[in-house]
C-alpha positions as CSV (number, residue, x, y, z in Angstrom):
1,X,0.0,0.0,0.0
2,X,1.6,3.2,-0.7
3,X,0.6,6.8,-1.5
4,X,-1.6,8.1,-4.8
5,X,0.5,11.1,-4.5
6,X,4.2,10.4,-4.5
7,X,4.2,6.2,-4.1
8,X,5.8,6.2,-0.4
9,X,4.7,3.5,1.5
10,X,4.9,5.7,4.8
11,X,1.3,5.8,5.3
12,X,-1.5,5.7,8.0
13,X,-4.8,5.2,8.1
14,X,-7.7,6.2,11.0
15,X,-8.9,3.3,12.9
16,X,-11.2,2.6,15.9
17,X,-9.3,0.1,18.2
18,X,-10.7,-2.0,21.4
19,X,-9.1,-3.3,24.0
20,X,-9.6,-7.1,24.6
21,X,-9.7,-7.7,27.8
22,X,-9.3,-11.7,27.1
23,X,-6.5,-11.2,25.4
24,X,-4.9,-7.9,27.5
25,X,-4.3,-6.2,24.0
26,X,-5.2,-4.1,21.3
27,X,-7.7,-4.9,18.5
28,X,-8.8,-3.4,15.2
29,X,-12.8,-2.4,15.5
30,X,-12.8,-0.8,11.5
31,X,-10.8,1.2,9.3
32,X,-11.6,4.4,8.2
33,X,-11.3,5.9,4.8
34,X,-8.8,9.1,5.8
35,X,-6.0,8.2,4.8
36,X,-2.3,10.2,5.6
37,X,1.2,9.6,4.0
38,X,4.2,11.3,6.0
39,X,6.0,11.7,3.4
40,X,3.7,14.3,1.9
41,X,3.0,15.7,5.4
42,X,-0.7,15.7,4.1
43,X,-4.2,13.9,3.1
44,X,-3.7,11.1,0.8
45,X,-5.3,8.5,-1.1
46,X,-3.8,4.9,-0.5
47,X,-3.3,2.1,-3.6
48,X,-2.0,-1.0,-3.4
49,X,1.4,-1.3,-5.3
50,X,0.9,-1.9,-8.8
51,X,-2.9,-0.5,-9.3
């Protein structure tokens, strides 16, 4: 996965996470569409490699 903009795969998305209390860690809840490549230092669309 890497950025539309400039292809770095330095990128984040928004997530909810829960804690599990079974297993005493974090898990994924759902991913959001906003995406954010640090590269850019802005707002990006994310694509997998080779799209």
């Amino acid at each position: 996965m890497v950025c539309a903009t400039c292809g770095s795969a330095d990128v984040s998305r928004d997530a909810w996470g829960d804690w599990d209390v079974a297993a005493q860690g974090w898990v994924v809840r759902t991913v959001f569409d906003s995406a954010h490549c640090h590269a850019c230092d802005g707002e990006t669309r994310i694509v997998a490699l080779g799209d």
